[in-house]
C-alpha positions as CSV (number, residue, x, y, z in Angstrom):
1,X,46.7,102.8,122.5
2,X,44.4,102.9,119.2
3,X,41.6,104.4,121.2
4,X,44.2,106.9,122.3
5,X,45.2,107.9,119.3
6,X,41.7,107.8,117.4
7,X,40.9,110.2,120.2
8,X,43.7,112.6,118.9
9,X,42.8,112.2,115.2
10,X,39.4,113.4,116.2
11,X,40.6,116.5,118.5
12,X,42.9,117.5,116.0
13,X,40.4,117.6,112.9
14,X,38.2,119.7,115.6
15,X,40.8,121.9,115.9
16,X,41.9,122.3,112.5
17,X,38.2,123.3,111.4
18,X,38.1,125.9,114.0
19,X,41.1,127.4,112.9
20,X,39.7,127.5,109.6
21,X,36.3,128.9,110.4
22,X,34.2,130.9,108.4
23,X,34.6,134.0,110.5
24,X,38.5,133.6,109.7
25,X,37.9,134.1,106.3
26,X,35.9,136.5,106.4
27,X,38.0,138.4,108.8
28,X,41.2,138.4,106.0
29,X,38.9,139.5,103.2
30,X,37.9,142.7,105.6
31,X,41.4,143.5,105.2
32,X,41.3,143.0,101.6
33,X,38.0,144.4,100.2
34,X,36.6,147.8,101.1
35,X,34.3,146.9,104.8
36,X,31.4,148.7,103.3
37,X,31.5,145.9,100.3
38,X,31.8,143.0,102.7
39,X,29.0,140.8,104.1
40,X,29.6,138.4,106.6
41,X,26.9,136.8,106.5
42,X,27.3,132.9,105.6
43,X,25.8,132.6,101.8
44,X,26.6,129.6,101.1
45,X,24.2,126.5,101.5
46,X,25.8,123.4,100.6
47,X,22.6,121.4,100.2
48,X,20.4,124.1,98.7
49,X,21.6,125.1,95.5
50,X,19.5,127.8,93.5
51,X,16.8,126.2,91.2
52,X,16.9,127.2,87.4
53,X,15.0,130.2,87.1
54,X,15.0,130.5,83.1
55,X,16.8,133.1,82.3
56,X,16.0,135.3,79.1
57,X,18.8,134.4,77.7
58,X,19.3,138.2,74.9
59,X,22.7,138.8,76.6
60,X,25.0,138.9,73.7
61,X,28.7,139.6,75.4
62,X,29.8,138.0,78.5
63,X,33.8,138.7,79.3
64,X,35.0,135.9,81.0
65,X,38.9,134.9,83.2
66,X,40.6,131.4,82.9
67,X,42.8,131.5,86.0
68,X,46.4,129.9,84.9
69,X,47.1,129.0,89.0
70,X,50.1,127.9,90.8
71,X,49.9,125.0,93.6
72,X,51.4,126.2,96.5
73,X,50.7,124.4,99.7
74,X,49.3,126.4,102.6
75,X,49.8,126.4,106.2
76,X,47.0,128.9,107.3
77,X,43.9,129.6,106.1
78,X,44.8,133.3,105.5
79,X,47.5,132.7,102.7
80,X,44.9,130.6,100.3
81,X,42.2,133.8,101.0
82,X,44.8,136.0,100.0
83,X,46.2,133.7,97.0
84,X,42.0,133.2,95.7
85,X,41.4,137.1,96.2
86,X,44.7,138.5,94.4
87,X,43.1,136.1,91.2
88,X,40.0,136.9,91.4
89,X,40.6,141.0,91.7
90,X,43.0,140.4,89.1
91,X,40.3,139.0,86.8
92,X,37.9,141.5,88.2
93,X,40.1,144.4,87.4
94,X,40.5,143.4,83.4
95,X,36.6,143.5,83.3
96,X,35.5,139.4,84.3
97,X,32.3,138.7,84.9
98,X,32.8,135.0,85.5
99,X,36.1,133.7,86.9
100,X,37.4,129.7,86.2
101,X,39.7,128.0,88.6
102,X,42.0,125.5,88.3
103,X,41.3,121.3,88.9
104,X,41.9,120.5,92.0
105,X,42.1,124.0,93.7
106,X,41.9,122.5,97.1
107,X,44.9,120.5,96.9
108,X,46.8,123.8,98.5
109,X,45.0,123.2,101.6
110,X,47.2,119.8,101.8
111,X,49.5,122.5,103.4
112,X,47.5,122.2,106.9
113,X,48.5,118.8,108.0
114,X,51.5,119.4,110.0
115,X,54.9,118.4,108.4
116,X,53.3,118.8,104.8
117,X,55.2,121.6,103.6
118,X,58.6,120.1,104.9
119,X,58.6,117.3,102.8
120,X,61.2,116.7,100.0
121,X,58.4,118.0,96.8
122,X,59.9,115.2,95.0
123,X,58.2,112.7,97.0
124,X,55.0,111.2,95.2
125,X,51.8,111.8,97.4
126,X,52.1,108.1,98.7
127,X,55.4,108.4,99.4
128,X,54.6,111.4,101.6
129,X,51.9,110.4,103.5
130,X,54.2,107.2,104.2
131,X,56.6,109.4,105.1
132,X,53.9,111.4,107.4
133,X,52.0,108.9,109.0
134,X,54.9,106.3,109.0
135,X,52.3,103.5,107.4
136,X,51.0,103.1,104.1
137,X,48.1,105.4,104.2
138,X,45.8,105.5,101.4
139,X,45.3,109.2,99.3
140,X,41.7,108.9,99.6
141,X,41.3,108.4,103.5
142,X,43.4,111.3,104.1
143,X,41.3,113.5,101.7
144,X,38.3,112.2,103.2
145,X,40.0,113.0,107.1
146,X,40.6,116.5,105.7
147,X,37.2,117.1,103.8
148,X,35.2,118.5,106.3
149,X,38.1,121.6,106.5
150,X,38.9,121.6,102.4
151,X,34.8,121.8,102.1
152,X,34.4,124.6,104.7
153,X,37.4,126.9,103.4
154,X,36.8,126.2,99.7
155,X,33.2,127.5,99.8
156,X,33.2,129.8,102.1
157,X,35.8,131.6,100.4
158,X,34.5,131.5,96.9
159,X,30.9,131.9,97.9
160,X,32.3,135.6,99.7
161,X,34.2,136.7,96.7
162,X,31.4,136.0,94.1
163,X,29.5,138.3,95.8
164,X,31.6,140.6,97.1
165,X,33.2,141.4,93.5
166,X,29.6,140.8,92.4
167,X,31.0,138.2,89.5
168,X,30.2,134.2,88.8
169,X,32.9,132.1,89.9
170,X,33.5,128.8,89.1
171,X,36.4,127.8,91.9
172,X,37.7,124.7,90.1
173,X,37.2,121.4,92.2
174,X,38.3,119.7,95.3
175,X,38.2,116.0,96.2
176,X,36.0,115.1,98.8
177,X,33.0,112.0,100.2
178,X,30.1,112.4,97.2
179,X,26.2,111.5,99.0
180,X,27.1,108.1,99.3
181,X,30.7,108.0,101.0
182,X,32.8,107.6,97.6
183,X,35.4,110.1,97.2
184,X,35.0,112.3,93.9
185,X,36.5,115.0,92.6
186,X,34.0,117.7,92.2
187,X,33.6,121.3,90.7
188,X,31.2,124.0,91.9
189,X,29.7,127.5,90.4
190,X,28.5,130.4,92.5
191,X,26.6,133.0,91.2
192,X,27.0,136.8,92.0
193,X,25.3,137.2,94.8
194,X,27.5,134.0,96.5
195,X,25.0,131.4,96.1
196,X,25.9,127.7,94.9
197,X,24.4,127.7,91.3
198,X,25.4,123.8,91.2
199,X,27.9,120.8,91.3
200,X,29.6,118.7,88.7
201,X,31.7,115.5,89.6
202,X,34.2,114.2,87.2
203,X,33.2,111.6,85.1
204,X,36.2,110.2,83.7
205,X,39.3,109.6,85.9
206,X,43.4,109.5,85.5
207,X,44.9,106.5,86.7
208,X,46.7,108.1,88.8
209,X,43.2,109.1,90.9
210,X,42.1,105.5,90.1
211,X,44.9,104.7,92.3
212,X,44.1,107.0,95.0
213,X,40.8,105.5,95.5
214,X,38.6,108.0,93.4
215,X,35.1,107.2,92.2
216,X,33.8,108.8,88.8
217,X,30.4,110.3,88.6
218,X,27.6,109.1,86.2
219,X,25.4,112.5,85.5
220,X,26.4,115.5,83.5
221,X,24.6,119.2,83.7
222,X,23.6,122.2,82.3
223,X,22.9,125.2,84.6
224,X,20.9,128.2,83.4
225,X,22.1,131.3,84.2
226,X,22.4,135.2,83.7
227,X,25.6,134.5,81.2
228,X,23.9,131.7,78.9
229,X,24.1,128.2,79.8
230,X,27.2,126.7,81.4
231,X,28.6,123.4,82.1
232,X,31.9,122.6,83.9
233,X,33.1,118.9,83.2
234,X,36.7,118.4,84.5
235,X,40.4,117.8,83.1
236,X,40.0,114.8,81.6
237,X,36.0,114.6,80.7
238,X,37.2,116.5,77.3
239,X,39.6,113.9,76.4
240,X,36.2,111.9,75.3
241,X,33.8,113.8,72.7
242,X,30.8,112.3,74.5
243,X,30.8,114.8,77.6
244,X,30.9,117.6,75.4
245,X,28.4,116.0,72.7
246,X,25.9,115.3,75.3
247,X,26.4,118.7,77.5
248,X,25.5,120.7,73.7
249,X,22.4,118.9,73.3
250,X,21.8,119.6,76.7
251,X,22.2,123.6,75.6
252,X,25.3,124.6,76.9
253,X,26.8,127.4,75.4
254,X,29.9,128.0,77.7
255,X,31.7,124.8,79.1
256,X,34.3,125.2,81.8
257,X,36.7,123.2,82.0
258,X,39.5,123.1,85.1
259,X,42.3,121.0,84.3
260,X,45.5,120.1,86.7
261,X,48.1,117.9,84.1
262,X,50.3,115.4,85.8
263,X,52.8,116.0,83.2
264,X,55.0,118.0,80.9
265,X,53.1,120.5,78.6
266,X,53.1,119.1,75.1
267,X,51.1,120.5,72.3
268,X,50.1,117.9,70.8
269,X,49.1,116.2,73.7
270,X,46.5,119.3,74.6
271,X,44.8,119.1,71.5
272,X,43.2,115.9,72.6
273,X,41.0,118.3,75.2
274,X,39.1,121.0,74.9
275,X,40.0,122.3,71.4
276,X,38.7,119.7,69.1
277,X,35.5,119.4,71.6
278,X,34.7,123.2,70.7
279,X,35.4,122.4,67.0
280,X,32.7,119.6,66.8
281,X,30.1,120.9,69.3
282,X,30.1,124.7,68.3
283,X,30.4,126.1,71.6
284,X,32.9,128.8,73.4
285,X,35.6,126.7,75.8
286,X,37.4,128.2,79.0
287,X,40.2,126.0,80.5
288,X,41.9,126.9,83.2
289,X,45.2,125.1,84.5
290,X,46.6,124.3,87.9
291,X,50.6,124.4,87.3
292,X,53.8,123.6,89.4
293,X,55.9,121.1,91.2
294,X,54.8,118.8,93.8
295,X,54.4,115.5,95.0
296,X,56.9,114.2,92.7
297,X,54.6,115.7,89.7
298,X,55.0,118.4,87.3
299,X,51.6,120.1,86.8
300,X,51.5,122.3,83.5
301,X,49.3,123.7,80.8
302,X,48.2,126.6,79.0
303,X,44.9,128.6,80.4
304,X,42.6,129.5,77.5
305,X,39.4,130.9,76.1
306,X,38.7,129.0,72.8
307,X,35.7,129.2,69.7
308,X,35.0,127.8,66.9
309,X,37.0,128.7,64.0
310,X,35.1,131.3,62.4
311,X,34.6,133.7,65.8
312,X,38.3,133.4,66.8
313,X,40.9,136.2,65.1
314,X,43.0,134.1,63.5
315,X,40.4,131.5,62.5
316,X,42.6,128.8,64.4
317,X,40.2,128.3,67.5
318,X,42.3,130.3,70.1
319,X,40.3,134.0,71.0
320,X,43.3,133.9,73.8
321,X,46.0,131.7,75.7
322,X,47.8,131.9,78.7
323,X,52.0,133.3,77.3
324,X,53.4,130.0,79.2
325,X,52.5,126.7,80.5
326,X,53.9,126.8,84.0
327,X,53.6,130.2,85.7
328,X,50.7,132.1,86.8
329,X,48.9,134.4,84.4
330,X,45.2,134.8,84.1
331,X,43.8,135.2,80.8
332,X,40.6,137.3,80.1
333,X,38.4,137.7,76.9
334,X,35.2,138.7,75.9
335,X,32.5,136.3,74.2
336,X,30.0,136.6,71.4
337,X,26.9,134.7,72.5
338,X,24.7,136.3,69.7
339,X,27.5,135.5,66.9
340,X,27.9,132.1,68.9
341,X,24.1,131.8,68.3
342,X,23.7,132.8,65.0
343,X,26.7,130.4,63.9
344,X,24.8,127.5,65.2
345,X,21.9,128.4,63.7
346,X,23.2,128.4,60.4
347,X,24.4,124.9,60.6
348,X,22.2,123.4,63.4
349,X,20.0,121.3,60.7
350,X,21.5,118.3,59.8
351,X,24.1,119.0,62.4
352,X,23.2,116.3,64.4
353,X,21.4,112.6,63.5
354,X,19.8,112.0,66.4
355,X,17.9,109.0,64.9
356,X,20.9,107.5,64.0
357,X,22.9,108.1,67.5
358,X,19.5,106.7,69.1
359,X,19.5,103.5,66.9
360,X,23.0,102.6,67.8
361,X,24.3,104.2,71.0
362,X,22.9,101.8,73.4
363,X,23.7,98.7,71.1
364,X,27.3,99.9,70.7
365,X,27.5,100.5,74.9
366,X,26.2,97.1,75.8
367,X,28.5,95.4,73.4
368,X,31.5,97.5,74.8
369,X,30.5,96.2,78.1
370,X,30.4,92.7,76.9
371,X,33.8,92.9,75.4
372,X,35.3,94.7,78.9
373,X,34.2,91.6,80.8
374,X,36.3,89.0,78.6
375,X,39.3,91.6,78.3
């Protein structure tokens, strides 16, 4: 009886990848794009992302989108097409040359597994795979059972509309089996011609994904490209100013950050993200919020391009934020890279001790680790 039904596990995954095949995609965005801007041809190599080619970096504007998304779980691979492409020509169509996605933009593909959608949204996500599978299944075995379709539909489809809008996208992040088995929760870039620029996996977890059976990564990066240097750390990598501290002296310019908030917007409680990070590293911050109700969670947050004080309006940080915390909206502005330049040049000596951080950051780690073993 177990071989019998590992034998349907395994023909149903098969089936649910070739219902989700790359030709399917592209076949929705024909109806959706102009046929004489679409190219069907696969761009997207998942193990051969393009090497740093260093740019000359005198662009001085780059208009960017923080997608303010709704999770709404999907039971064909045409609705999430059609749900990425109406934000992305959105974004387009106010003049966005690089488009951020939500954390945790693959969780609408949840939708496929039959019986999904059906399920009381009040249910927590253990409660409704129990409720599913009729055991206690664990969160990360069924993202890892569903990976090989959330991989295939999430790039596929982002890697097309980068380069059919001819626009950078960052999609946000999906949880799937990093290069040694451990489920992660990972974001990606793709540049404008559809190719994957690079990868970032989360670095610091919620509980909550602790819980599920997520693993954190141990590298942060800095990619080089045509709109300055970006980095895209997730959620809740800016709740800790080292991510941010280390990704400036790396050279970022422009971090990305996609965030999906288990909880009730509360002001307060956002200020412990990407707003003070901008303030102390002197860089330009784009957040972009996956909001809504499901599995017994309430997702909210304000979308937002942010500065440091003295390049933002009203001098308060904020160039521009999403109206509400829970509906969609996407927000677009236009960055100053040459005033963003020029602001740290002014205050870039003495900024930053290096000497001092050198002498006592790996003292001050080992003891921390000490101390964790006794606690």
């Amino acid at each position: 009886m177990k071989l019998m039904e590992q034998l349907k596990e395994q023909l149903f995954i098969k089936w649910l990848i070739w219902q989700t095949r790359p030709v399917r995609i592209y076949w929705e965005l024909d109806k959706l794009i102009k046929p004489d801007k679409l190219a069907l041809e696969d761009t997207w190599e998942q193990d051969s992302p393009v090497e740093g080619m260093g740019y000359r970096h005198d662009r001085m504007q780059v208009t960017v989108a923080a997608v303010q998304g709704e999770l709404k779980l999907v039971t064909r691979v045409e609705e999430y097409v059609q749900l990425m492409h109406r934000y992305t020509k959105e974004a387009v169509e106010a003049g966005a040359e690089l488009v951020v996605f939500p954390e945790d933009n693959g969780a609408h593909l949840l939708g496929l597994l039959p019986g999904m959608g059906e399920l009381d949204p009040a249910l927590s996500m253990d409660e409704a795979l129990r409720e599913l599978t009729g055991e206690e299944a664990k969160v990360a075995d069924i993202f890892r059972y569903l990976a090989p379709v959330t991989n295939q539909v999430f790039h596929h489809t982002f890697s097309a509309l980068a380069r059919q809008f001819g626009v950078h996208i960052m999609p946000g992040s999906i949880i799937i089996p990093d290069e040694q088995g451990q489920m992660v929760n990972r974001s990606f870039l793709y540049d404008d011609m559809g190719r994957l620029v690079g990868s970032q996996t989360k670095t610091h977890l919620l509980p909550l994904e602790v819980s599920w059976g997520l693993s954190c990564g141990q590298e942060v990066q800095v990619f080089d490209t045509p709109l300055g240097k970006l980095a895209f750390p997730v959620c809740m990598d800016a709740s800790f100013y080292e991510t941010f501290r280390l990704l400036t002296l790396l050279g970022a310019e422009i971090i990305l950050l996609p965030i999906a908030n288990p909880e009730e917007y509360n002001h307060f409680k956002a200020l412990r993200g990407i707003w003070p990070r901008v303030q102390e590293n002197l860089v330009y911050g784009v957040k972009s919020a996956l909001v809504g109700q499901a599995f017994g969670l309430t997702l909210a947050g304000k979308s937002g391009i942010y500065a440091p004080l003295e390049l933002t309006p009203g001098e308060d940080g904020i160039i521009k934020e999403s109206s509400s915390s829970d509906r969609e909206e996407v927000v677009v502005a236009t960055l100053d890279l040459g005033a963003l330049r020029k602001r740290r040049e002014e205050e870039d000596r003495g900024r930053f001790n290096l000497e001092l951080y050198e002498k006592y950051f790996p003292q001050v780690y080992r003891d921390f680790k000490q101390i964790k073993k006794h606690v």
